[in-house]
C-alpha positions as CSV (number, residue, x, y, z in Angstrom):
1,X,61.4,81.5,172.0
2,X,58.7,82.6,169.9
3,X,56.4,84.7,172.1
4,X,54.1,86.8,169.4
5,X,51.7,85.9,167.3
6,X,48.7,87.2,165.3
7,X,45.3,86.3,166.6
8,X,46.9,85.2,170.2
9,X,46.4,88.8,171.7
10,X,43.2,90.9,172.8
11,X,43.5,93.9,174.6
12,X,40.0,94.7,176.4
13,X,38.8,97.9,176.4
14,X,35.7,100.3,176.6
15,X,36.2,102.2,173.2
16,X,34.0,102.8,170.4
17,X,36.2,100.2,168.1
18,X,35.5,97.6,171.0
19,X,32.1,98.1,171.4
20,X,31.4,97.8,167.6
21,X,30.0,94.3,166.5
22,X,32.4,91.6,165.2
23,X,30.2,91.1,162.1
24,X,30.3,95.1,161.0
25,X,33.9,95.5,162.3
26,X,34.9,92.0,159.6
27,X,33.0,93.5,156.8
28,X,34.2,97.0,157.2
29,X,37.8,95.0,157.5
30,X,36.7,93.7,154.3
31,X,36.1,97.1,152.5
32,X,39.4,98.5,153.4
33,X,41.0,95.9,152.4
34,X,39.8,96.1,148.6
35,X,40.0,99.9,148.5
36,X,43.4,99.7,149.8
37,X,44.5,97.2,146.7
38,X,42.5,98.9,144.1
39,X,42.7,102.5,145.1
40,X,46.0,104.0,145.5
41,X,48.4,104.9,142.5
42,X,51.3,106.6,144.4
43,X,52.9,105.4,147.8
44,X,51.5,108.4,149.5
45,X,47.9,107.5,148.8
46,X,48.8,103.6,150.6
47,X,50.7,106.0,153.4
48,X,47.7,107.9,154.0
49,X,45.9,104.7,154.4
50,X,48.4,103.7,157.1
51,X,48.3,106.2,158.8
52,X,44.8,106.1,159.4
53,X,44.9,102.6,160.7
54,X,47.4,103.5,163.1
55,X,45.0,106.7,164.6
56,X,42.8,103.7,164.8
57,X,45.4,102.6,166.8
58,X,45.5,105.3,169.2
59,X,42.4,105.7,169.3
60,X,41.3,102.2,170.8
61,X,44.2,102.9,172.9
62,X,46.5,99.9,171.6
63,X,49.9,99.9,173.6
64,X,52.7,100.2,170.9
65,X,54.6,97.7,172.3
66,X,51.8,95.0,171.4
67,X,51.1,96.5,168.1
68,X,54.7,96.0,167.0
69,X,54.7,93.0,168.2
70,X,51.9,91.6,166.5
71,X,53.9,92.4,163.2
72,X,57.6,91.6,164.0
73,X,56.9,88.2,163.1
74,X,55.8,89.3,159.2
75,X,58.7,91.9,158.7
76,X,61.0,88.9,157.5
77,X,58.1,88.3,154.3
78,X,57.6,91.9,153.9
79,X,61.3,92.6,153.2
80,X,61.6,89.9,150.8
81,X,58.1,91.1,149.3
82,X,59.7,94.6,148.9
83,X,62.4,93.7,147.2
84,X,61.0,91.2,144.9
85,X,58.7,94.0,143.9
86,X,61.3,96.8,143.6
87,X,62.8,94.3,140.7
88,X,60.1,93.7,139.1
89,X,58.3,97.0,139.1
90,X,60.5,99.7,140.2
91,X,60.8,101.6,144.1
92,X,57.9,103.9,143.1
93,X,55.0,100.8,142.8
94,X,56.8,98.8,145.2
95,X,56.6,101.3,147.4
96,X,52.9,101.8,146.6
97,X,51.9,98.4,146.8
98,X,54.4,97.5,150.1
99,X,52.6,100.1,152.3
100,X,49.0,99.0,150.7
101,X,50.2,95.6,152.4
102,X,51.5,96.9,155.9
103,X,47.9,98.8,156.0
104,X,45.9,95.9,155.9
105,X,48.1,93.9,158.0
106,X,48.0,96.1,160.5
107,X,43.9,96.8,160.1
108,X,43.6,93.0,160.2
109,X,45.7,93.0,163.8
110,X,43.6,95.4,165.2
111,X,41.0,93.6,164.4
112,X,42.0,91.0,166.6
113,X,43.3,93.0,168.6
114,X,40.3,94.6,170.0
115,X,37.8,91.7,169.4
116,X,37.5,88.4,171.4
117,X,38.2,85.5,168.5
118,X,34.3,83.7,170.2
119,X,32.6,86.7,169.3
120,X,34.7,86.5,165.8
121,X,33.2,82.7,165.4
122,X,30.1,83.5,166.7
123,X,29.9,86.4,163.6
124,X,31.0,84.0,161.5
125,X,29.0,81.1,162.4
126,X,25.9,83.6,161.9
127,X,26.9,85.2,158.4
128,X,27.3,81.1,157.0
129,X,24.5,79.7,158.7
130,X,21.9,80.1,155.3
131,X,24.5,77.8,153.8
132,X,23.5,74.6,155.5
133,X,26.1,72.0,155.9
134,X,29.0,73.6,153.6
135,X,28.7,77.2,156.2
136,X,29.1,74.7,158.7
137,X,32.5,73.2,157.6
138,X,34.0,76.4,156.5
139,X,33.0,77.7,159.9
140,X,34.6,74.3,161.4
141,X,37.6,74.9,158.9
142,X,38.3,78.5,160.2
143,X,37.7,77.9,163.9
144,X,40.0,75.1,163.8
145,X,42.6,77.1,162.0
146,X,42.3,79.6,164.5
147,X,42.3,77.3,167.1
148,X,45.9,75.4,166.2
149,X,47.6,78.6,166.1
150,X,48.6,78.5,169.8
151,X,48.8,74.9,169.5
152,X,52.0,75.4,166.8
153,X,53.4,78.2,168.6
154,X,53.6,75.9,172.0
155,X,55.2,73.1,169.6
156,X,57.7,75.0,167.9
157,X,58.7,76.3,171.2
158,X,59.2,72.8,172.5
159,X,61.4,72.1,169.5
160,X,63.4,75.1,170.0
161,X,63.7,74.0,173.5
162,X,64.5,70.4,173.1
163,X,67.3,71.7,171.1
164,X,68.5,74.3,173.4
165,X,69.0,71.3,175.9
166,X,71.2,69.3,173.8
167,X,73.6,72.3,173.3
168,X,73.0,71.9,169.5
169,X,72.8,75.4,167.9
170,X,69.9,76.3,164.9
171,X,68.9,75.4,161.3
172,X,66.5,75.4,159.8
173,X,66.2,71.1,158.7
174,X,66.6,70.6,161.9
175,X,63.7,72.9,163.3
176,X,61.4,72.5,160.7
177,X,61.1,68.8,159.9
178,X,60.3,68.2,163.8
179,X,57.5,70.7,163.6
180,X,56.1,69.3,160.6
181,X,56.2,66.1,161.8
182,X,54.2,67.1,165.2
183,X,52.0,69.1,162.9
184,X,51.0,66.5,160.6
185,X,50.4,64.1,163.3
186,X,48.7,66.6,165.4
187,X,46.4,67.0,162.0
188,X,45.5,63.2,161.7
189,X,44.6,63.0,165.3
190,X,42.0,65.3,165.1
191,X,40.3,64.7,161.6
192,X,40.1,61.1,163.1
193,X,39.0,62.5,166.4
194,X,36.2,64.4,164.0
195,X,35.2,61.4,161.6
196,X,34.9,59.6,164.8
197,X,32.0,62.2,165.9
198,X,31.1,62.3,162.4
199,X,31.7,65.9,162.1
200,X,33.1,65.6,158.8
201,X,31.9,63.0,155.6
């Protein structure tokens, strides 16, 4: 069963990461993010960035249990990232540019990690307010999107389940083309649940 997922934890707490506001906590998010993919030449300088985040960690007082957790699901793309890199640019920049990756990951988790997704929205809905009807969607879009996440995770654990019960074993046809299917129908539902309210042109 698929238990983990980004955006589906918060761990509440009293520090100064959690009492910062969602709005300042995205943009500095934002900033890191760019220096961390312009910056560093050498895979020390994207190590250094790491380890920062993860005293970031520490410091909000984020069990490393959860924290792993959060990123077991991605290791899978990672690896294949890594060594897709390694051939086309050598160890040395794939190294670099690998760690740059795991940084922001990881700064994006905590993120979530120590910030309710409303108050998330609620920044959001804020910062794209001045754009009239087209802040509106995007906000819509992205609340949505966060929204489904638990909804896919409950539906790929029901396929995994209903196969379980016939005692047939896994692949990857057999998993994916149900959830797609309950995706996509899932999908349709809704945007005619939302042209209904007229919520969307």
């Amino acid at each position: 069963m698929i238990r983990e997922l980004p955006l589906g934890v918060y761990i509440p707490g009293d520090t100064w990461l959690h009492r910062l506001g969602a709005a300042l906590k995205f943009v500095l998010l934002v900033v890191f993010i760019i220096a961390v993919t312009v910056l560093p030449t050498q895979p020390w300088h994207s190590f250094a960035a790491l380890v920062f985040v993860l005293v970031l960690y520490v410091w909000a007082r984020i069990p490393a249990r959860v924290a792993w957790r959060q990123l077991v699901p991605l290791l899978p793309v990672l690896l294949f990232l890594g060594v897709f890199m390694v051939w086309q640019n050598g160890v040395r920049s794939a190294l670099t540019l690998l760690i740059g990756l795991l940084a922001t990951i990881a700064a994006a988790n905590l993120l979530t990690l120590t910030t309710p997704v409303e108050e998330l929205l609620a920044a959001l809905d804020r910062a794209l307010a001045p754009f009239g009807r087209t802040g509106e969607l995007i906000s819509l879009t992205i609340a949505l999107t966060i929204r489904l996440i638990p909804l896919t995770l409950a539906t790929a654990n029901e396929v995994l389940a209903a196969r379980k019960a016939r005692g047939v074993g896994f692949s990857f046809s057999a998993f994916g083309i149900p959830l797609v299917i309950r995706s996509v129908r899932r999908a349709k539902m809704m945007g005619e649940a939302l042209m209904a309210r007229g919520a969307v042109d």
